[in-house]
N, C-alpha and C positions, 0 to 999 in steps of 0.2 A: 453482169448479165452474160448468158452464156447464149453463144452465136451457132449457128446452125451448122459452120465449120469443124466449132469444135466439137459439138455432137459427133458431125461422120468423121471424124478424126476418131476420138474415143470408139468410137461403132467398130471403123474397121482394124484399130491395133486389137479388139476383142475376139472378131471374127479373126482376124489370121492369128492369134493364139487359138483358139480352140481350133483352126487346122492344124496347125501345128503338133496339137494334143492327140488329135487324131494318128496324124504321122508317127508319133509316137508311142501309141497304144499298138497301132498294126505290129511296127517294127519287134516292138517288145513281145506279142505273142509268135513270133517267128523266128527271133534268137532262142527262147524259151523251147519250143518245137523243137529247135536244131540241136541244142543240149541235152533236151530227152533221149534225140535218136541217136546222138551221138555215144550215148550211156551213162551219161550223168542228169539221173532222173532228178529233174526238177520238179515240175508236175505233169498232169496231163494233155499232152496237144492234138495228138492225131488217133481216134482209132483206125486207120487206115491199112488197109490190105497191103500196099505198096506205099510206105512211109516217102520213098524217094520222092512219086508224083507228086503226093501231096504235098511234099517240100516247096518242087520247083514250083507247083500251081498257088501256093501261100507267097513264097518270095514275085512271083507276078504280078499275083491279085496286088502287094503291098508297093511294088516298085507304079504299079499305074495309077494305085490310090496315092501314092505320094507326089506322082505328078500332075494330079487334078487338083490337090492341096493348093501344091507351090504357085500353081498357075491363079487357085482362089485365091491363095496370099498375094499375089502381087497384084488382081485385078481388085483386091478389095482396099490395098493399100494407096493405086493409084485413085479410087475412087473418091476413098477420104482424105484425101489430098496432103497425107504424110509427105513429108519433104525428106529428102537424101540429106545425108550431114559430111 
């Protein structure tokens, strides 16, 4: 029989992967960016008038999204009461 523990156990190693995912999708379209304007055309990131802005305003947007994540990740790991090993 499966207990309600391990429901929000399973629940939240789900949800802090797909933070995780997240974290990972931003990042990856922002190295991608930075290789374009670096001149090793990868593919498309910015059409922007001022590539630089748009850099530092992408690596922002992704450092603050990454730290709404981690913050999800741990309140959703404390919730389902994952235990430290």
């Amino acid at each position: 029989m499966v207990t309600i523990k391990e429901v929000k156990s399973t629940i939240a190693v789900s949800i802090a992967a797909a933070f995780g995912f997240i974290i990972a999708l931003i990042w990856r379209d922002i190295i991608i960016g930075l290789l374009n304007w670096s001149g090793l055309s990868v593919s498309d990131f910015y059409n922007a008038e001022d590539p630089v802005i748009a850099a530092i305003i992408a690596i922002v947007v992704a450092v603050i999204i990454t730290i709404i994540c981690v913050v999800g990740i741990l309140y959703i790991t404390k919730w389902g009461g994952a235990e430290k090993k």
